[in-house]
C-alpha positions as CSV (number, residue, x, y, z in Angstrom):
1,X,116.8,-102.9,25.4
2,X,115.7,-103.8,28.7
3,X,116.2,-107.5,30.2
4,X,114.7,-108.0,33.4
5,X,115.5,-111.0,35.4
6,X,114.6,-113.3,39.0
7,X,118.2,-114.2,40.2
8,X,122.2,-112.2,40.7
9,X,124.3,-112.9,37.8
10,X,125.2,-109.3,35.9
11,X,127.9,-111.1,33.9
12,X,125.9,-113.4,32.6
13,X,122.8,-111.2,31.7
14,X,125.8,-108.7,30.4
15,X,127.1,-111.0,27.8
16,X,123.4,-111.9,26.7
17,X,122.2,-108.2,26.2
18,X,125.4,-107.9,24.0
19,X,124.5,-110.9,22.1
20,X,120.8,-109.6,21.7
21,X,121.8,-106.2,20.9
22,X,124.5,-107.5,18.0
23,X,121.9,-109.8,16.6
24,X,119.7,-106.5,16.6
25,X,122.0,-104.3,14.5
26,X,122.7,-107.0,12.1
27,X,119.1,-107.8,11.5
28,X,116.9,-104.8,12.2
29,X,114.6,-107.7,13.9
30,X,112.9,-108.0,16.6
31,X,111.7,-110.9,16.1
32,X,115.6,-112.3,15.3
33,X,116.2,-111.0,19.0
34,X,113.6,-112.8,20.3
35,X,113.8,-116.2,18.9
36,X,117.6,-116.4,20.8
37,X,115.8,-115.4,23.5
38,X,113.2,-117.8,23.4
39,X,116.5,-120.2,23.0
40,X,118.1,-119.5,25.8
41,X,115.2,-119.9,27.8
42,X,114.1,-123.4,26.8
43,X,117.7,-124.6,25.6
44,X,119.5,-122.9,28.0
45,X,121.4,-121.8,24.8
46,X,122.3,-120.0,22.1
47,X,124.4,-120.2,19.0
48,X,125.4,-118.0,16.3
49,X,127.9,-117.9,13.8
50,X,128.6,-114.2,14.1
51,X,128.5,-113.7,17.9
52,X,129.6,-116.8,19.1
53,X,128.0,-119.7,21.6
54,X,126.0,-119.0,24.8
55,X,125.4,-120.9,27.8
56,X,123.9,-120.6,30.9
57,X,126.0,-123.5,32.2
58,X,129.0,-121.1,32.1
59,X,127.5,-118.2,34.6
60,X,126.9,-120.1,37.8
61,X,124.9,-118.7,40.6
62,X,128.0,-119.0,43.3
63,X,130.6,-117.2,40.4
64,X,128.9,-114.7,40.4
65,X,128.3,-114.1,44.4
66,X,132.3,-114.8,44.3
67,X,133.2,-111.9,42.0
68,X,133.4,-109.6,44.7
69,X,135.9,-106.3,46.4
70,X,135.6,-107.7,49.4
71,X,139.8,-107.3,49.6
72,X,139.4,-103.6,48.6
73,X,136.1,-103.0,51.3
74,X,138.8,-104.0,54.1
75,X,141.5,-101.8,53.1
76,X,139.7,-99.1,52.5
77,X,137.9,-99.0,55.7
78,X,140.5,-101.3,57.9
79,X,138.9,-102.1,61.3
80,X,135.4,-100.3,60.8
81,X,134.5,-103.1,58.5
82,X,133.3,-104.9,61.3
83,X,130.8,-102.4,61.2
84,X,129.6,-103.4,57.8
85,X,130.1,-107.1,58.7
86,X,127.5,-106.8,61.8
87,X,125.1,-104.6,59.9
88,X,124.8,-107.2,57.4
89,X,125.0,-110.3,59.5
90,X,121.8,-108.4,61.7
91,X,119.9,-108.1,58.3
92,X,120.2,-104.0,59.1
93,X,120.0,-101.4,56.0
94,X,122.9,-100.6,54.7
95,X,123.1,-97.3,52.2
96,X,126.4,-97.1,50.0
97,X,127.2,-93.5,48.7
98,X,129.3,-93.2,45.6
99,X,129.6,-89.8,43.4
100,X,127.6,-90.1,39.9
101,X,131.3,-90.3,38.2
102,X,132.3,-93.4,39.9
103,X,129.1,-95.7,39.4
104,X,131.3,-98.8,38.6
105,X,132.3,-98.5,42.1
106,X,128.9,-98.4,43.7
107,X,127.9,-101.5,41.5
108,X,130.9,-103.5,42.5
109,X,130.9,-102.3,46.3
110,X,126.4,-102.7,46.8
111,X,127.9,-106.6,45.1
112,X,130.4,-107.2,47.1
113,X,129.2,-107.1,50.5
114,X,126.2,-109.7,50.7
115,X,129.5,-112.2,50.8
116,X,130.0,-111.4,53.9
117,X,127.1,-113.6,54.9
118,X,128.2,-116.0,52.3
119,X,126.3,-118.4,54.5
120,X,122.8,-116.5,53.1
121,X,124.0,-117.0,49.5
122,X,121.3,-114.2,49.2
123,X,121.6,-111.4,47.1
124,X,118.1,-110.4,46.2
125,X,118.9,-108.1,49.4
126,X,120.8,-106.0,46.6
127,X,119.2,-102.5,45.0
128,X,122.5,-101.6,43.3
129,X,121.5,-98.3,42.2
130,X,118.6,-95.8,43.8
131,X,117.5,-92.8,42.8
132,X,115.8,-90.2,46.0
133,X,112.2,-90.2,44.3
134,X,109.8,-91.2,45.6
135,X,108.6,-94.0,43.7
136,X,112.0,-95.5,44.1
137,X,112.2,-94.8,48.0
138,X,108.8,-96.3,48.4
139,X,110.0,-99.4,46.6
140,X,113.1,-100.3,48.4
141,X,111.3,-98.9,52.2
142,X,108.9,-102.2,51.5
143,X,112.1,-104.6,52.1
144,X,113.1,-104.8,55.6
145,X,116.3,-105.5,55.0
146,X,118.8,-103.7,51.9
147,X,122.4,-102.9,50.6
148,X,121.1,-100.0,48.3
149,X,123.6,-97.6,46.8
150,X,123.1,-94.0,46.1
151,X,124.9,-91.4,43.9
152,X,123.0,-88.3,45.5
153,X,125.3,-87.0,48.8
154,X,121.5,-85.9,50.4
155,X,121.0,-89.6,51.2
156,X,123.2,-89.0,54.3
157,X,120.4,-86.7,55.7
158,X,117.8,-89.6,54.9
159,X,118.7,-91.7,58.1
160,X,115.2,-93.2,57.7
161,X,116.5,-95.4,54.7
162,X,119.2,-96.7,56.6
163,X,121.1,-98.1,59.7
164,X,124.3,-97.7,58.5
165,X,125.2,-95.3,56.4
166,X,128.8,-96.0,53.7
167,X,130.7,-92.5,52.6
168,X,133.2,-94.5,50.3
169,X,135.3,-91.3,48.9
170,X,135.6,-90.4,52.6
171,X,136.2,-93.9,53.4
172,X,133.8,-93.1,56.5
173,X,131.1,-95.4,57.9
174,X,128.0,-93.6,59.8
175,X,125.9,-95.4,62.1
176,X,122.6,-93.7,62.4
177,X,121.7,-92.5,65.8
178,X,118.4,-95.1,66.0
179,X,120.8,-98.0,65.4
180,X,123.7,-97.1,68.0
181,X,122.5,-99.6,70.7
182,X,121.9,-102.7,68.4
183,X,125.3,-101.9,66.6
184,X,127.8,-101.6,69.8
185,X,130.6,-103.2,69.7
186,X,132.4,-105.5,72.0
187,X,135.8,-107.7,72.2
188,X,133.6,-110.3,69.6
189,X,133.8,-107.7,66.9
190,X,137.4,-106.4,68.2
191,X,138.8,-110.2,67.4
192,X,136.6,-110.5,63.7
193,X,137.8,-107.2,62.6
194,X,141.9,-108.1,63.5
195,X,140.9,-111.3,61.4
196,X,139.6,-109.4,58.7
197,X,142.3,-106.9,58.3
198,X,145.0,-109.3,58.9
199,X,143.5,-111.6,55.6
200,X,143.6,-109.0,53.7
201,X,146.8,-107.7,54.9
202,X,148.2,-111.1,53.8
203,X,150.0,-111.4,50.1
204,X,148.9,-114.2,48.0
205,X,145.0,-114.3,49.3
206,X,142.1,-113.4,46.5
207,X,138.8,-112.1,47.8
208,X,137.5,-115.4,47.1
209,X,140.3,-116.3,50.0
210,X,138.9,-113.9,52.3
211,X,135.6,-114.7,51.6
212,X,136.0,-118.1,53.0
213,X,138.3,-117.1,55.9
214,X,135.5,-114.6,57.5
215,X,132.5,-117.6,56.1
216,X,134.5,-120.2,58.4
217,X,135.0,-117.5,61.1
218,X,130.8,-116.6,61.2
219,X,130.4,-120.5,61.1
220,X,132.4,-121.0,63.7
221,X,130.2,-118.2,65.6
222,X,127.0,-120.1,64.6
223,X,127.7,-123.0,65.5
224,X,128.5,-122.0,69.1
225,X,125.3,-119.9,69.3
226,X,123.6,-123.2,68.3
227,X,125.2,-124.8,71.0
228,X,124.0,-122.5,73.6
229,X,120.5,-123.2,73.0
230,X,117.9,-125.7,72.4
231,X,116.5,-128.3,69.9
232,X,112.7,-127.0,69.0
233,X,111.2,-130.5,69.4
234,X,108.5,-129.3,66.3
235,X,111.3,-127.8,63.9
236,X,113.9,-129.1,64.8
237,X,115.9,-126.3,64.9
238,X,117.8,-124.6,67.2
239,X,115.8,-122.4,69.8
240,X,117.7,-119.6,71.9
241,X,116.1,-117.7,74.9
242,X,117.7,-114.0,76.0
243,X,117.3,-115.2,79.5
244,X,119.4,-118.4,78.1
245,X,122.4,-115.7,77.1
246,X,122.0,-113.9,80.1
247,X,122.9,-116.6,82.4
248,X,126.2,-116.9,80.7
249,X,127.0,-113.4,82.4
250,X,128.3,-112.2,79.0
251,X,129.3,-108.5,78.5
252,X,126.1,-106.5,77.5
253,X,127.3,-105.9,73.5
254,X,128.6,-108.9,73.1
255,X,124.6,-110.7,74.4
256,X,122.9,-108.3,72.4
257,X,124.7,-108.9,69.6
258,X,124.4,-112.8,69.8
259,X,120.7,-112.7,70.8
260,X,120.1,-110.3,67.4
261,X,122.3,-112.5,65.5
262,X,120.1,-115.5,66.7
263,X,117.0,-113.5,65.8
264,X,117.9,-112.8,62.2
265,X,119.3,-116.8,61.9
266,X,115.5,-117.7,63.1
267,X,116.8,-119.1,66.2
268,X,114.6,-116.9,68.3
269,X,110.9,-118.1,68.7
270,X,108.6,-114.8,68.1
């Protein structure tokens, strides 16, 4: 059984292939499958005496961005994170490797790290799991921006599917040779990756903690790259100029990364 779906929510479409592929067994019908399906989707739910109640109402949207390893991510990679953080902020393309044996860990890791731009709340930019043929590879190349994970160790030599490149066994984070410059790093990212470590250094926070810690941090950074531009009179939104940052005298990483961060924000008027 195959379920295709339009938005993030593996719990939820979890617990409903269960329910689909119970009412299967017991019935031997297809047609018994489809007519909870065909509840769900109009209802918004489904009942059954032998498998129990479902409801859409109990898988929200946000729940499921929140059930994340962000906590682990850190610790496992300490400081460098910042790297991650940046790459995902700059809408870069991020490749996770993972060994075949450990696919759990791809899923929860290629999950987890949209929420570092909770702000987005997007995580169509997720391709969980990718195979290196080419029908695959010419499928995620059409999106310009990607967390895909990989169980194939050759998709470190494939620097033309990514920026940055995650070796989780080797908790080692590659940053591929066309993406150096855009990806430097400056006393910006120094202070965000002391924050992040320190969070989840601390006893007592969830990743739901941390999560909001490093959302109110990149706020915080938005809202004072607003403030160094303009109002677009037609838009009304903000509008930043490089030659804007440039007159601030700020050290070169630290410009290019706010000027790209503006860019991919839609700040920047192509």
């Amino acid at each position: 059984m195959v379920l295709l779906c339009k938005d993030f929510n593996p719990e939820k479409y979890s617990v409903l292939c269960q329910l689909f592929g119970k009412q299967y067994l017991q019935t031997g019908s297809a047609a018994a499958m489809l007519e909870r399906y065909l509840s769900v989707l109009t209802r918004g739910t489904c009942n059954s005496d032998e498998n129990g109640k479902f409801s859409v109402n109990d898988y929200g949207a946000k729940e499921a961005y929140a059930k994340s390893q962000i906590k682990e991510i850190i610790q496992t990679f300490g400081v460098e994170t910042i790297l991650i953080y940046t790459a995902i902020l700059l809408k870069k393309r991020i490749a996770v490797y993972v060994p075949p044996h450990s696919l759990k860990l791809l899923l929860d890791y290629t999950r987890s790290i949209p929420a570092l731009a909770w702000h987005r709340q997007n995580w169509n930019i997720v391709h969980s799991y990718v195979q290196l043929t080419d029908e695959e590879i010419e499928n995620l190349q059409a999106h310009p921006h990607y967390v895909a994970g990989f169980t194939e160790a050759a998709v470190e030599g494939r620097d033309d599917l990514y920026d940055i490149f995650i070796n989780v066994p080797n908790s080692q984070i590659i940053i591929a040779s066309h993406a150096k410059e855009s990806m430097s790093m400056g006393k910006l990212h120094k202070d965000i990756a002391l924050l992040m470590v320190a969070k989840a250094e601390e006893e007592g926070l969830s990743d739901i903690d941390i999560i909001k810690e490093i959302a109110a941090k990149t706020q915080e950074l938005l809202n004072n790259l607003k403030s160094l531009g303009t109002v677009d009179e037609t838009s009304g939104k903000p509008s930043l100029t490089l030659e804007t940052l440039k007159e601030r005298k700020m050290p070169p990483a630290t410009e290019n990364f706010l000027f790209s961060l503006a860019a991919s924000e839609g700040f920047v008027k192509l």
